[in-house]
N, C-alpha and C positions, 0 to 999 in steps of 0.2 A: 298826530304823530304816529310813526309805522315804527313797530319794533321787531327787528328779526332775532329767531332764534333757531340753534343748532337743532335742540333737544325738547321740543316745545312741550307742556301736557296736553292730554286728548283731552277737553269739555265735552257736556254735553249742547252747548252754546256756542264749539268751536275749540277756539286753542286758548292757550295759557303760557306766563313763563312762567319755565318749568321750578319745579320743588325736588322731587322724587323720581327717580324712576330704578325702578327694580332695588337692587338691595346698595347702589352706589348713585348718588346725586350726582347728574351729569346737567352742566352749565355750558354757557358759549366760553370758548377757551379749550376745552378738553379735549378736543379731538385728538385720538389717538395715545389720551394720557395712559402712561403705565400702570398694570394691576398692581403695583406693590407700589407707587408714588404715591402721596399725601395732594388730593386736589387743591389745587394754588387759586381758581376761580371758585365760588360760591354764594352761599347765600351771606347778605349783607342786611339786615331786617333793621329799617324799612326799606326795604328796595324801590327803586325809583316806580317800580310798576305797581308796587304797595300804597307809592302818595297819590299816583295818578288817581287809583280808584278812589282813596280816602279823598281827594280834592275834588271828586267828581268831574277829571279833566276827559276828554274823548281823545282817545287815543286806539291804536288798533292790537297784536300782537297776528304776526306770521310766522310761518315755519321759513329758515332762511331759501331753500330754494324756489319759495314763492314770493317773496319778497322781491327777490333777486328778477323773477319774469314779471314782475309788476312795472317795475321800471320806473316806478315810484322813489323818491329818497325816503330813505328808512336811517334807523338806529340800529348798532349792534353793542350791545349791552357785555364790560367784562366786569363782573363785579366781584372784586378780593376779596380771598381767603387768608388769612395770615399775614406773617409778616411781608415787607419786600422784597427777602429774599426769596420768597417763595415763587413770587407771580412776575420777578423780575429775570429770576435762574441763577441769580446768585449767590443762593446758598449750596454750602459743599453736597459736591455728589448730585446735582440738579444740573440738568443738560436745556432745560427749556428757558425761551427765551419771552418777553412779555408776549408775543404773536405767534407763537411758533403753535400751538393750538386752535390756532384761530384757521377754519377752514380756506380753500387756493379758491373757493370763489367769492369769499366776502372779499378778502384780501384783495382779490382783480375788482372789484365794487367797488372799495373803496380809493382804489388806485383809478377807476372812473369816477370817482365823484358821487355816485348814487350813493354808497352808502359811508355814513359818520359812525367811526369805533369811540363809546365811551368809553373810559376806564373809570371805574365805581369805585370811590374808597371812601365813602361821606362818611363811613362810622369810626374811620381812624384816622388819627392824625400828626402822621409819620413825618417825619424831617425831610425832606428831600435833599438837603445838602449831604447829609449824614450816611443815607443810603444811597445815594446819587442815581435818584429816580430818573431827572432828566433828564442825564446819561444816557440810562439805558432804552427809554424810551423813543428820543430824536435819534439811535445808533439804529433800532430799529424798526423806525420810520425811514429811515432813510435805505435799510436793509432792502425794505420790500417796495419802496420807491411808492409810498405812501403820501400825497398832498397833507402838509401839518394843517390846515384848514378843516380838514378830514378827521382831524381827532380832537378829542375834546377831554380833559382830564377834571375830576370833580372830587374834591378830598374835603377830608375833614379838615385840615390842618386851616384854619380859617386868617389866617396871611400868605396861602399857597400863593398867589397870583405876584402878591409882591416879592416870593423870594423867586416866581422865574424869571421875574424883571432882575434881580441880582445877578442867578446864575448865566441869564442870557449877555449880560455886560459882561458878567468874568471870563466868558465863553465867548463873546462877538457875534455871539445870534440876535440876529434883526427881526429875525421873520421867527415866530413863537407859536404855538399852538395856544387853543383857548382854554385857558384853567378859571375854574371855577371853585371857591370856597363856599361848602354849604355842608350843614352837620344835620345828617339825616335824624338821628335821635333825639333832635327838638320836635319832630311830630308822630316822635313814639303813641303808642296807645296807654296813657296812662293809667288814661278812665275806666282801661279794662284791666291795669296790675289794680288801680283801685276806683272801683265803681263808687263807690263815695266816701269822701274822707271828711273824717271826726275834726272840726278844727276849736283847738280849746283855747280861746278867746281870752277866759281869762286863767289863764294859765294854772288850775288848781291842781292839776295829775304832774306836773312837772317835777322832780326829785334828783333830776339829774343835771348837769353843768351841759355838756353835751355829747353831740353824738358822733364817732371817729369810727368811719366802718372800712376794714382793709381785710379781703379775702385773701389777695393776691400781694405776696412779700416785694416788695422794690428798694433799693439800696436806699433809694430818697425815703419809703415810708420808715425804713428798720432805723432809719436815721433822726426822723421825725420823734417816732413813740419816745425813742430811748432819751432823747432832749428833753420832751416832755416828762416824763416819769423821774428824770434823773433833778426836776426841779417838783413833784410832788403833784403832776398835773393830772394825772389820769384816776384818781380816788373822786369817787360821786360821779363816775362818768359814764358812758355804755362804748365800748371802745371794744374794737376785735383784733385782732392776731392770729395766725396760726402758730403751732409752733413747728421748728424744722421736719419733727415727724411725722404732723397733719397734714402738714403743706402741697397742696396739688401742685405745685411748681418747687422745683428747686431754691432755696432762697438766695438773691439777687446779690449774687457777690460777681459782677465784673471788675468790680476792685473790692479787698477787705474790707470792711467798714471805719480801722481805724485812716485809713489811707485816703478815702470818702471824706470824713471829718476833717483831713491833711491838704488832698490834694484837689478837691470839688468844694466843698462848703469854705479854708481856707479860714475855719473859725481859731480860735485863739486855743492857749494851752487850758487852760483849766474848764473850759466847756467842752472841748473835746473829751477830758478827765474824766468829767461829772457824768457826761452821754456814756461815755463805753462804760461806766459801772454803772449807769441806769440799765443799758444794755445788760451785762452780766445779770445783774438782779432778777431783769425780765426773765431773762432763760431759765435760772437756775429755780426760782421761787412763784412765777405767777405764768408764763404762757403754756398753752393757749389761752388769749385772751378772747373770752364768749360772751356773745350780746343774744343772738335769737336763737341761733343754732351752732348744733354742736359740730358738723361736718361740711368740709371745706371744698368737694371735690364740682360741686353744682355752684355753676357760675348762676347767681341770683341775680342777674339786668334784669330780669323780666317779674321781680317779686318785690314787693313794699308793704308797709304796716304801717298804720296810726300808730300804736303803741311808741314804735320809735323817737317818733319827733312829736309826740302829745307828752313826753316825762322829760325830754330835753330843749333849751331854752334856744340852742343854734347849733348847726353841724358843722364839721370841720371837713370839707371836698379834699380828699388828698387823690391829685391827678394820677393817673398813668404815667403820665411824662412831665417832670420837674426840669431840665436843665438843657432838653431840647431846641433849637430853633423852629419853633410852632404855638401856636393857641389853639388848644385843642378842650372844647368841652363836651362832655358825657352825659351818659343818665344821671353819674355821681351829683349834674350838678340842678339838671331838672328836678329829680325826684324832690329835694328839697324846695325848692319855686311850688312845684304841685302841693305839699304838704302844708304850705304859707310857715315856711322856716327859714330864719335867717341863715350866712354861710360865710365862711372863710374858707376862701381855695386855697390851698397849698399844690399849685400849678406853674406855669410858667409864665413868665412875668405880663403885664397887659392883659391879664385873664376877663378881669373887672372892666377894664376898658372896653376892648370887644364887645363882650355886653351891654354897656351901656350905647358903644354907637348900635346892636340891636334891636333896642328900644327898652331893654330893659331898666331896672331902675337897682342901686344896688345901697349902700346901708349906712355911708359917711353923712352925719359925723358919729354914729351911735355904735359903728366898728372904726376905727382908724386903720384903714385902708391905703397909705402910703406903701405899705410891701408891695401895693399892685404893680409898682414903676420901676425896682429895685431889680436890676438886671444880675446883680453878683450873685448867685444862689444861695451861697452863706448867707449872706447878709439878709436877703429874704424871710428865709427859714426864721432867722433868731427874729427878726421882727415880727414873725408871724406868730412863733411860741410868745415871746411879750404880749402881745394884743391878747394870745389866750389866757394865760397870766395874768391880765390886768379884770378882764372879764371873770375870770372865777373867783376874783379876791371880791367881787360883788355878791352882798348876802341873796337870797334865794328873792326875799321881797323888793330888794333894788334891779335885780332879773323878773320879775314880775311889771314893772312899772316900765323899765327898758323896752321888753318887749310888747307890751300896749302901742307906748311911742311908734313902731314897726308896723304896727297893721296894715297901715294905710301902703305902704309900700309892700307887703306881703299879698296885699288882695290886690294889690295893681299887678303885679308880676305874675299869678295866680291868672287872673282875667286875660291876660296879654300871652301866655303862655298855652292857653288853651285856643285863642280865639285869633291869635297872629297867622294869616296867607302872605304876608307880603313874600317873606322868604323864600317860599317856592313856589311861589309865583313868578318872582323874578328870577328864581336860577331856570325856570321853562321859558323865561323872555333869552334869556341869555346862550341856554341851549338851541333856539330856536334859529 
């Protein structure tokens, strides 16, 4: 495989794609981006040229005007930065369009056929209905008279392929570019956030129910805790929050939260009652809520600890995205598999499923797992707080015994999670 790049690094062994250069990270895409624009292309870690090496695949890297006189078929790598409005141009006050960065001779390559644009988005996993990726994509493929052959789309959102089978029938497109579903942060480096973990077997450090980590506020998590708390759940537990004045992020009100409870979850009067004065409580008497640290502005993907999941019995995954059209999982949901800790996702429905067709293996009957199929978000949620309610009404030594039952499925997930190629293996058969 040939990769071209705009901006490549100098080696002393040759070239690189690129990281740095000078005091602004220039990526394929950027041509000609504005000094006071926020770059829409970026680094994506693990970059597809990060597994190549880790998988010890042979592949080459060129700078693209050589590429281009090779006459070789090559790759040209755009790997997202942000949301889709960024890298699509449809966010307010943004003039670029997915290509419009992309230099006039990859563009004539690709419009001969020599060269295939990827679009990188394996660490997110964005709705494509929602932001109407497709759209804007086939508007400008077709701008530049681009062969869809030619492009090749790879996201996180791990049912992307079947919803362009949807959008393509609602639209009357026959003829589809190849989308591929593959979540680059299952071959994270864990080993290097933890070079060896502590696994306590028999659970004698454990003191806690579990573990609920949320850096970043979302209408679904502020929605979550306050359910939780507002039935007495988060006592004995290691559970974070910010509060609105720590918060690196604005807190996540596209709708109020009583409206959320009304108009998206669709639960009943008196749980909605109970949550908004769990809610109130939280604010006014206990957040921020602090587990390891006390500052909220470092995004922690790349940090983990034994202590965490050696004092608690299972974690609670609360996704990025609850109520999207996507399955999308994270570190949120490795870090625990690497730890050999059990997990409840509070994600979007089919979370569990996915995984399993994976090869992973997940925790029925010792979690009751029926919220994995529960398409209504309300109804998800409240099922999901039950299952944790049912679990904490377990003394600490019926949680002790519980989780022995788990091992064997903790050290299969554990093993398989470290030592699994198929995945990208087959998304290089499928790129290929």
């Amino acid at each position: 495989m040939i990769f071209a790049f705009d901006f490549p690094d100098l080696l002393e062994d040759g070239i690189g794609r690129p990281y740095h250069n000078g005091q602004r990270v220039k990526f394929n895409g950027l041509i000609d981006l504005l000094k006071d624009r926020q770059p829409y292309y970026g680094p994506a870690p693990p970059s597809l040229i990060d597994l190549l090496i880790k998988s010890k695949k042979d592949f080459k890297v060129l700078s693209t005007d050589k590429a281009i006189v090779s006459i070789q078929p090559f790759y040209y790598l755009l790997e997202t930065q942000g949301t889709p409005e960024g890298w699509l141009g449809t966010k307010d006050g943004y003039e670029n369009t997915l290509l419009s960065g992309v230099s006039k001779e990859i563009i004539e390559s690709a419009k001969n056929r020599q060269c295939k644009i990827i679009l990188w988005s394996a660490n997110e996993g964005y709705d494509p209905l929602q932001y109407k990726i497709f759209d804007c994509i086939y508007e400008d493929l077709e701008r530049h008279g681009i062969p869809l052959e030619n492009f090749i789309f790879i996201s996180g959102n791990l049912i992307i392929d079947t919803l362009q089978m949807v959008w393509g029938s609602i639209n009357n497109k026959v003829n589809l570019i190849k989308c591929i579903p593959f979540n680059n942060e299952l071959y994270d480096s864990y080993e290097r956030i933890q070079p060896s973990v502590i696994f306590d077997k028999e659970s004698q450090d454990r003191d806690k129910y579990f573990l609920l980590l949320n850096r970043a506020p979302r209408i679904h998590r502020m929605a979550f805790i306050c359910w939780l708390h507002s039935r007495n759940l988060l006592k004995t537990t290691f559970t974070s929050y910010p509060s609105e004045e720590l918060s690196p992020y604005k807190f996540s009100k596209k709708v109020h939260l009583s409206e959320y409870f009304s108009n998206m979850l669709f639960v009943d009067k008196k749980t909605k009652s109970d949550a908004l004065l769990g809610w109130k409580d939280l604010e006014e008497n206990h957040l921020p809520l602090i587990v390891d640290v006390d500052e909220w502005d470092t995004n922690h993907y790349g940090t983990s600890a034994d202590w965490l999941y050696n004092r608690t019995f299972f974690s609670i995954v609360t996704e990025s995205i609850f109520e999207d059209v996507s399955i999308f999982l994270d570190e949120k949901v490795w870090k625990p598999i690497y730890n050999y800790h059990p997990f409840i996702i509070l994600g979007c429905p089919n979370s569990l499923k996915k995984l399993r067709e994976m090869g992973f293996k997940t925790f029925e009957p010792f979690i009751n797992e029926s919220y994995d199929i529960e398409v209504n978000p309300g109804k998800r949620m409240g099922m999901v707080v039950d299952e944790v309610e049912r679990l904490c009404s377990m003394s600490f030594d019926e949680l002790k015994m519980w989780y022995k039952e788990l091992i064997p499925i903790l050290k299969y997930n554990k093993s398989f999670l470290k030592e699994d190629k198929y995945h990208f293996d087959n998304l290089i058969d499928r790129i290929s």
